[in-house]
C-alpha positions as CSV (number, residue, x, y, z in Angstrom):
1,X,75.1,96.5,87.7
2,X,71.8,97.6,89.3
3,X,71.2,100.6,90.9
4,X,71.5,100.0,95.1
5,X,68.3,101.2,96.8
6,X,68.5,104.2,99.1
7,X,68.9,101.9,102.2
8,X,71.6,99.9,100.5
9,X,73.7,102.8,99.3
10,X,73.5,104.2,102.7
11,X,74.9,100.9,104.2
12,X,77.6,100.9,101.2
13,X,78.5,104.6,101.8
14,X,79.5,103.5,105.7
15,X,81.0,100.2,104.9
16,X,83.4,102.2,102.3
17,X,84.0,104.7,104.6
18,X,84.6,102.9,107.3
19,X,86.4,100.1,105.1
20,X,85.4,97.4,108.0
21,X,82.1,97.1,110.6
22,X,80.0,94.9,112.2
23,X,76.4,95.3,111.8
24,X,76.1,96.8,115.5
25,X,78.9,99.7,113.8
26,X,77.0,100.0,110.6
27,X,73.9,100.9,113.1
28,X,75.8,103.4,114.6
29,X,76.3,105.1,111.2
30,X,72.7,105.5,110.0
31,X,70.8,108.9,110.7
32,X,67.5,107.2,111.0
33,X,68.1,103.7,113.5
34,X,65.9,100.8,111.8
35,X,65.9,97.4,113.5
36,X,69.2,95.6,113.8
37,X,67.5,92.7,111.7
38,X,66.7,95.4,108.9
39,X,70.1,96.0,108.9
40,X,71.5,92.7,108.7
41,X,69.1,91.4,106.4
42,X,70.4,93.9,104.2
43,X,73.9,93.7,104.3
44,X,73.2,89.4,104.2
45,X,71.4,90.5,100.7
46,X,74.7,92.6,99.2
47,X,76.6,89.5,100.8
48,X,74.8,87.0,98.8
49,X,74.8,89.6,95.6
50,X,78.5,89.5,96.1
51,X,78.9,92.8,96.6
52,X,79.7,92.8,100.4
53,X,82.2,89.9,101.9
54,X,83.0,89.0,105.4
55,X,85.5,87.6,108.3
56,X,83.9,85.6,110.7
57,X,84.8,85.7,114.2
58,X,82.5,82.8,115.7
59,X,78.8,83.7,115.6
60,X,79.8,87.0,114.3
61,X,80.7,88.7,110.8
62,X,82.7,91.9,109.8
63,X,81.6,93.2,106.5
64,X,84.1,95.4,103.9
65,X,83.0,96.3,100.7
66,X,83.6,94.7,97.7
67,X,82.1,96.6,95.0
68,X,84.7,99.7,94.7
69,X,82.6,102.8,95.2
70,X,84.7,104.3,92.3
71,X,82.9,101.9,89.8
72,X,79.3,102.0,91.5
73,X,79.6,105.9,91.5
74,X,80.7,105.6,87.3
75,X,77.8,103.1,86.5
76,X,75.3,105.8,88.7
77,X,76.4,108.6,87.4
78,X,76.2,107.2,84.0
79,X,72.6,105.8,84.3
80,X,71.6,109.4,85.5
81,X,73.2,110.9,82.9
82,X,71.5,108.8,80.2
83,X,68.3,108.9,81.7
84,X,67.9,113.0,82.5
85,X,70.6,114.5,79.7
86,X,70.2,111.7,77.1
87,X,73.5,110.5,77.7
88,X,75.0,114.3,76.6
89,X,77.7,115.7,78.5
90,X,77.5,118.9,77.0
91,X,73.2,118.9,78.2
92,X,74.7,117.9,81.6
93,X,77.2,120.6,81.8
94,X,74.3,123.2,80.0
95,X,72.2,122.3,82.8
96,X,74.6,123.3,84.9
97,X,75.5,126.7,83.7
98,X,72.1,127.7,83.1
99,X,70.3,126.4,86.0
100,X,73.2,126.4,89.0
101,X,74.6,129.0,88.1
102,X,78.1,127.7,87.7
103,X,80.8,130.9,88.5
104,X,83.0,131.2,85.6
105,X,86.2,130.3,87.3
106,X,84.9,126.8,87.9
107,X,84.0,126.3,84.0
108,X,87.4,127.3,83.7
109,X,88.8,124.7,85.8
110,X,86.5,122.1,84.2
111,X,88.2,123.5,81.0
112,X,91.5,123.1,81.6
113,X,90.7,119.9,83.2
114,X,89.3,118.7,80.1
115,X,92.3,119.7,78.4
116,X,94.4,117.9,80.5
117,X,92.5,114.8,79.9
118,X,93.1,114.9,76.4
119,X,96.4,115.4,76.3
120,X,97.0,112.2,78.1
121,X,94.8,110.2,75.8
């Protein structure tokens, strides 16, 4: 899966939220108003990547989201993790104690969460 460009995560991040939207609703939505053609050439490009599907009601289409944000969010967060932490967990989780300053009681969490997981493996 590629990675979406910022304009087309934006769009994806409404159309999940919203779960359904017409273009003029999708508008709406955006901080920063680019032409409605912008739009809807976009959302016609995740249509035809199948990514986005539609109802049409006459001359006009409601979007939803196809792609599950669940599995965009795992491939993205895997391709950042490979490309900045060499695909180390423990270099992600280093960066985050040393340069966040993670408080202790939310390694803890992690911890036990961790723990968790492996007990129902």
């Amino acid at each position: 899966m590629r990675r979406l460009t910022h304009k087309e995560e934006e769009i994806m991040t409404i159309l999940w939220r919203l779960e359904h939207a017409f273009v003029n609703d999708i508008l709406e939505h955006l901080e920063d108003k680019p032409p409605y053609n912008t739009v809807s050439s976009i959302v016609r490009k995740l249509v035809a990547e199948g990514l986005v599907g539609y109802e049409s009601f006459g001359k006009t289409h409601r979007y939803f989201p196809i792609l599950k944000k669940e599995d965009y969010r795992a491939n993205a967060f895997r391709s950042f993790m490979d490309n900045y932490f060499g695909g180390s967990p423990s270099a992600l989780l280093s960066y985050f104690v040393r340069e966040e300053n993670v408080a202790p009681d939310d390694l803890n969490r992690l911890l036990e969460e961790i723990k968790k997981a492996e007990q129902t493996d």
